[in-house]
N, C-alpha and C positions, 0 to 999 in steps of 0.2 A: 242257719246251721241245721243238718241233719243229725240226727243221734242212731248209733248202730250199739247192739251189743256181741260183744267180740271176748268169747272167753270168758264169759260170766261179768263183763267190765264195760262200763257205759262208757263209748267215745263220739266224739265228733268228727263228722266225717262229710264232705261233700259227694253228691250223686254225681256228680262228674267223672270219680276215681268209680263206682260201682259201674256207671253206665258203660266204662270204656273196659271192665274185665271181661274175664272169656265167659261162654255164653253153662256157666255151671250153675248149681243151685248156689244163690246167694239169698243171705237170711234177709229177714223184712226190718224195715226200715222202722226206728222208733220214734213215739212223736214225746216232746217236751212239752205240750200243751192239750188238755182237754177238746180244744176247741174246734171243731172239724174244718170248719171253713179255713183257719190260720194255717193248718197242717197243710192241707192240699193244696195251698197259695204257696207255703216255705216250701214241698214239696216239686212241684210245678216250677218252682223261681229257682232252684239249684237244675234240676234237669235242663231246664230250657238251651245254656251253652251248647252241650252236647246234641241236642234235637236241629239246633239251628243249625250248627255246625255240619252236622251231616247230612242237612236237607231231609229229616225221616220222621216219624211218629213213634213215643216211646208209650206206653200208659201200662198202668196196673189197678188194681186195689188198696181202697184202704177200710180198716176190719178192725173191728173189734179185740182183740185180744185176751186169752183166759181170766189177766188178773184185773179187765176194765176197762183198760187206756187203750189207745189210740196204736197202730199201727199200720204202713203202708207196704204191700207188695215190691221186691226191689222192681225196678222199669224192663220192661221187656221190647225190646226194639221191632219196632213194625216197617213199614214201607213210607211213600211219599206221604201216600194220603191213606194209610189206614192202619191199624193196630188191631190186632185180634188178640183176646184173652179166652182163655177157659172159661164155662159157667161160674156164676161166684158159687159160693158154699154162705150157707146161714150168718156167716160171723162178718160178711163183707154189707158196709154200709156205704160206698159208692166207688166208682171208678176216679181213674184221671189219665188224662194223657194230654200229648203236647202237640201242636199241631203244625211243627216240625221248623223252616225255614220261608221265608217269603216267598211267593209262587206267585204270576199275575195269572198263570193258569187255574186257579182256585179262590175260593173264596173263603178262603180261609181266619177272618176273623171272625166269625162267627162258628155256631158249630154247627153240622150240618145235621139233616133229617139220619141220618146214620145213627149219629153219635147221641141224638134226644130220645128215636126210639129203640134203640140197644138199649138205656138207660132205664127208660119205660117200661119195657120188654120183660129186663131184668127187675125190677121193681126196685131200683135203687136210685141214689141221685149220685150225680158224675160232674166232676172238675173238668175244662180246661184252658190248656194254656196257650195263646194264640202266637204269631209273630210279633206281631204288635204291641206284646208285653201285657195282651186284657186276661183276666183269669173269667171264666164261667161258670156258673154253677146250672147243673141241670135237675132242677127241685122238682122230684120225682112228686111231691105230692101237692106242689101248687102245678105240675103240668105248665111250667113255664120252664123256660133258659131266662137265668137274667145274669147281668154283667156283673160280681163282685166288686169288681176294677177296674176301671178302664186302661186306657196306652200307657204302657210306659211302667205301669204298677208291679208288674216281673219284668227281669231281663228280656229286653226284646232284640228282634234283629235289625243290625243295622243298614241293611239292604231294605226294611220293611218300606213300604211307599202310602202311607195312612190314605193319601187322596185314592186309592185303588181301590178298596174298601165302598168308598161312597159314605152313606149315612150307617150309622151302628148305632138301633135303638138298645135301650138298657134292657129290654127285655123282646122275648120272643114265647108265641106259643107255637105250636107244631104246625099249625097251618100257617102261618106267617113264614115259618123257615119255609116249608113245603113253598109256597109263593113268592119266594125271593128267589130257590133254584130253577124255577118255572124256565 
C-alpha cells in the first residue's frame, strides 16, 4: 500500500488511481517505512498494473523529505522503452522506473546501459521494475546493478516468457551490461 497525504490527512491509496489521472501536478507519494530498498519495491509493485497494461515506462524519484522520511515522486509516463525525468535536485536519493510490458523486442529484464549510466551520471542509485516481476537496484556506489528480487517478487506480466530472457545473473557491472547488448 502506498501512502498519500491529501488535505493535511494520511491515506492510502494505490499508484494505479494516480498513474491513470490527468497529466497535472500531483503531490509525492509517502513512504510508511524508513527503508529505501522496501519503498521502491512497494512503489515499483503497485505501478507495475498500469506500466504492463499500457505497454510504457513510468519512473520518478524518490527524495528525502524536509522532516527525514522517505518520499517518492508521483510516476511520470514515458514511452516503450524510455522514461525521461528532470535533473534530480539535492534532496533525490535515487530513481525508479518500470520497464513497462513484455517485448521479445528487448531485453528488458535487465536494465539496460541507459538506465545504469543515467543513474551513474546522476550520482544516485536507481530501482527497477522489470516484466518479470524482478526489482533492480542500481548501487550507485558499489557500480554494480544487482537483483533485489528475482521473478515473480512484484507484479509481473502475464504475457512475460522467462525463457526469453536467457540467463539473469544476480548482479551486473557496466561492462557486463555493455556486453550482453553487444
Amino acid at each position: 500500500m502506498t501512502y498519500l497525504k491529501i488535505g493535511g490527512v494520511l491515506a492510502a491509496v494505490g499508484l494505479i488511481v494516480l498513474a491513470s489521472c490527468a497529466e497535472e501536478e500531483r503531490p509525492p507519494i509517502l513512504a510508511a517505512t524508513d527503508n529505501v530498498d522496501a519503498f521502491a519495491t512497494s512503489v515499483l509493485n503497485d505501478l507495475q498494473p498500469v506500466s504492463i497494461a499500457e505497454g510504457r515506462e513510468y519512473c520518478g524519484y524518490i527524495f528525502e523529505t524536509d522532516t527525514g522520511g522517505l518520499a517518492a515522486t508521483a510516476p511520470a509516463p514515458g514511452g516503450e522503452d524510455f522514461c525521461d525525468l528532470a535533473e534530480p535536485d539535492d534532496s533525490v536519493i535515487a530513481s525508479y522506473h518500470t520497464h513497462g510490458g513484455y517485448s521479445e523486442d528487448y531485453d528488458n529484464e535487465v536494465p539496460s546501459t541507459d538506465d545504469v549510466e543515467g543513474d551513474f551520471d546522476a550520482g544516485i542509485d536507481g530501482y527497477i521494475g522489470t516484466p518479470g516481476g524482478r526489482v533492480w537496484l542500481v548501487d550507485y556506489d558499489a557500480r554494480i546493478a544487482r537483483q533485489l528480487c528475482s521473478v515473480m517478487c512484484i507484479t509481473s506480466d502475464p504475457n512475460d516468457d522467462p525463457k526469453d530472457a536467457g540467463f539473469v545473473p544476480q548482479t551486473f557491472t557496466l561492462d557486463e551490461l555493455r556486453a550482453r547488448f553487444e
